[in-house]
C-alpha positions as CSV (number, residue, x, y, z in Angstrom):
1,X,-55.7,16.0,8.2
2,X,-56.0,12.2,8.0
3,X,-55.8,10.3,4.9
4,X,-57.5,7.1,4.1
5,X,-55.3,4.0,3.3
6,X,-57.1,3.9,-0.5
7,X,-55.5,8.2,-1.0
8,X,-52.3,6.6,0.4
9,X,-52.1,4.0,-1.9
10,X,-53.3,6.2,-4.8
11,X,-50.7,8.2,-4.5
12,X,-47.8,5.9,-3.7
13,X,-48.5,3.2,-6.0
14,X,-45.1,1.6,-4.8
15,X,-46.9,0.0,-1.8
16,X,-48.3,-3.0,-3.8
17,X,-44.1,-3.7,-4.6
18,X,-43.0,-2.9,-1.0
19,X,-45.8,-5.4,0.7
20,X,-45.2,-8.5,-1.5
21,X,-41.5,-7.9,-0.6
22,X,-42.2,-7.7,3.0
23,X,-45.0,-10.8,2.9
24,X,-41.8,-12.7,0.5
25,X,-39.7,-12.1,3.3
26,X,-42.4,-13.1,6.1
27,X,-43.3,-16.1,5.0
28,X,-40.0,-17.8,3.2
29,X,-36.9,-16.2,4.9
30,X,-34.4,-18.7,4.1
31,X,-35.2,-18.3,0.4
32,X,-34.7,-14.0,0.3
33,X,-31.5,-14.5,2.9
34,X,-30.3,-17.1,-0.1
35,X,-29.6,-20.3,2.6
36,X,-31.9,-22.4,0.6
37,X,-32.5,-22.3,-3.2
38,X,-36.0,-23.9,-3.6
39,X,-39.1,-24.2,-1.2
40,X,-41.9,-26.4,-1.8
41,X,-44.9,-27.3,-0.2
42,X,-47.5,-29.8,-0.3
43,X,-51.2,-29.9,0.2
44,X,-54.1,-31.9,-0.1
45,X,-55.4,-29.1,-2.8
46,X,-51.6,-28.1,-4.6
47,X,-48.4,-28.2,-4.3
48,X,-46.3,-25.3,-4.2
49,X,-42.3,-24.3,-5.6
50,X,-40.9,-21.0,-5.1
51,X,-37.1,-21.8,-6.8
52,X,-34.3,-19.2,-7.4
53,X,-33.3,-19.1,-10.6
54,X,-31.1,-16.1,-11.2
55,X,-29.2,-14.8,-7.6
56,X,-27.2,-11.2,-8.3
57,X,-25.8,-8.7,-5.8
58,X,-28.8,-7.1,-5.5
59,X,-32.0,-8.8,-7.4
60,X,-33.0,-12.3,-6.9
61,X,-35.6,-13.5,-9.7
62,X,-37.6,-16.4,-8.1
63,X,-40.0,-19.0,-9.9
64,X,-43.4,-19.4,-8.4
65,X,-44.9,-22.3,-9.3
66,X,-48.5,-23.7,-7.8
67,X,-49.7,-27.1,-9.3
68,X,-53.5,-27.9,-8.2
69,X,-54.6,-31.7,-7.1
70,X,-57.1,-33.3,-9.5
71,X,-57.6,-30.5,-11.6
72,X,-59.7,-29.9,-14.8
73,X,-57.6,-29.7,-18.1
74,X,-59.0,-26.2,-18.6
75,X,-57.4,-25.1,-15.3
76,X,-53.8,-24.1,-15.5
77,X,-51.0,-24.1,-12.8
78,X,-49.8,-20.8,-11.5
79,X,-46.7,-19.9,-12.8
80,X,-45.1,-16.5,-12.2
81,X,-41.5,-15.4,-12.2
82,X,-40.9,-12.2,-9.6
83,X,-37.6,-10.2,-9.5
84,X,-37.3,-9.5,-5.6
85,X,-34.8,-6.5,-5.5
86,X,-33.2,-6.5,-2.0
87,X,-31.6,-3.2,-1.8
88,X,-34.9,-1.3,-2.3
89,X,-36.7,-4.2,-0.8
90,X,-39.9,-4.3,-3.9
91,X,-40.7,-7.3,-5.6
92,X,-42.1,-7.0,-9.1
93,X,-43.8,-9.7,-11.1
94,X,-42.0,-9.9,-14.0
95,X,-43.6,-13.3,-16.1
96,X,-46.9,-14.0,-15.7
97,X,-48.4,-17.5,-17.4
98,X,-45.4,-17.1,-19.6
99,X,-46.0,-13.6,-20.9
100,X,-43.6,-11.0,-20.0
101,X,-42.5,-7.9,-20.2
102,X,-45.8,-5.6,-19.5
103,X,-46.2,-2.0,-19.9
104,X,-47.3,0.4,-17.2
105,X,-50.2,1.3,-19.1
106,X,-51.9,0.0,-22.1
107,X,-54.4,1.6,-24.9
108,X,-57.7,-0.2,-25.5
109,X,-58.2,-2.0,-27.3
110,X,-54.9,-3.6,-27.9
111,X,-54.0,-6.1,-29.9
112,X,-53.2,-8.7,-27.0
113,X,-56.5,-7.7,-25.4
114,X,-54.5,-6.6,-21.8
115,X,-56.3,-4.1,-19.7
116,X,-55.6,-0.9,-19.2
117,X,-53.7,-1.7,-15.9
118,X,-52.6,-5.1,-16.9
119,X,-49.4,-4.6,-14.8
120,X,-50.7,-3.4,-11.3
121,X,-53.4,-6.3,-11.6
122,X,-50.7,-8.7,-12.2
123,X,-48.9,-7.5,-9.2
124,X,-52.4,-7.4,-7.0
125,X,-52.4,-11.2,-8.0
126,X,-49.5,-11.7,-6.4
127,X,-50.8,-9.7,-3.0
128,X,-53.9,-11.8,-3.1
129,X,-52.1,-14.8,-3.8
130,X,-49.5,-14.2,-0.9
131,X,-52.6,-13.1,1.2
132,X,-54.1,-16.5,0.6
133,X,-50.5,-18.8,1.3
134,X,-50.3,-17.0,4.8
135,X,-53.7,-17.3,5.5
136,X,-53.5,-21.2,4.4
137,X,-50.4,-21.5,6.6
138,X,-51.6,-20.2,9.8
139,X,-54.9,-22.8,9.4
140,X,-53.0,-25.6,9.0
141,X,-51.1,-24.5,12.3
142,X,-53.9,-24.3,13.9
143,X,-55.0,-27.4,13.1
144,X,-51.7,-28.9,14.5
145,X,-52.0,-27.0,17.4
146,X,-55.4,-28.1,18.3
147,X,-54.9,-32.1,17.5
């Protein structure tokens, strides 16, 4: 009997991990292989800085940083820090906006008002966020490709 991808990922919740490791991987290799330190791009919208700031045997904690052109006051930079372990190949978000250390589950209502699922939502952010990078960079090669 087939399952669908959503009873897959319902009961393997380590997916979410596994596929930001792999998209890390994809689209900045000479970051997770440790031959260059910091990666930064520029755009007419942001620019973006993945740096390593902690480098182990097995973990790497990287600092994603994305800094919007002309933006309001009220909007914020991204800022996220995301411990990439490389024997299990998973990468976790481990600071988000400067808070940290999130449970797997909260009660509501809490006193810091997270949701219920404030960790795995965190983690999605960093799928969609990785989504739209790839999705930005294969554009703009386009573009080259067609000038």
């Amino acid at each position: 009997m087939a399952h669908s991808i959503q009873q897959q990922r319902v009961h393997n919740p380590m997916w979410l991990y596994e596929h930001n490791f792999a998209t890390l991987s994809a689209l900045f290799p000479g970051l997770i292989l440790g031959n260059e330190s910091i990666v930064q791009h520029e755009s007419e919208q942001s620019r973006l800085t993945l740096q390593i700031r902690e480098k182990n045997k097995y973990t790497l904690l990287l600092e994603a940083t994305e800094q919007y052109a002309g933006s309001p006051s009220w909007r914020q930079a991204l800022q996220m820090r995301i411990r990439l372990y490389t024997d299990a190949k998973l990468a976790e978000v481990v600071s988000y906006q400067g808070r940290a250390r999130f449970l797997p589950k909260y009660d509501t209502p809490n006193p810091k008002m997270y949701q219920r699922d404030e960790k795995r939502q965190i983690n999605h952010l960093l799928y969609d966020w990785l989504l739209y990078i790839n999705r930005r960079r294969h554009r703009k090669n386009k573009e080259a490709f067609l000038s």
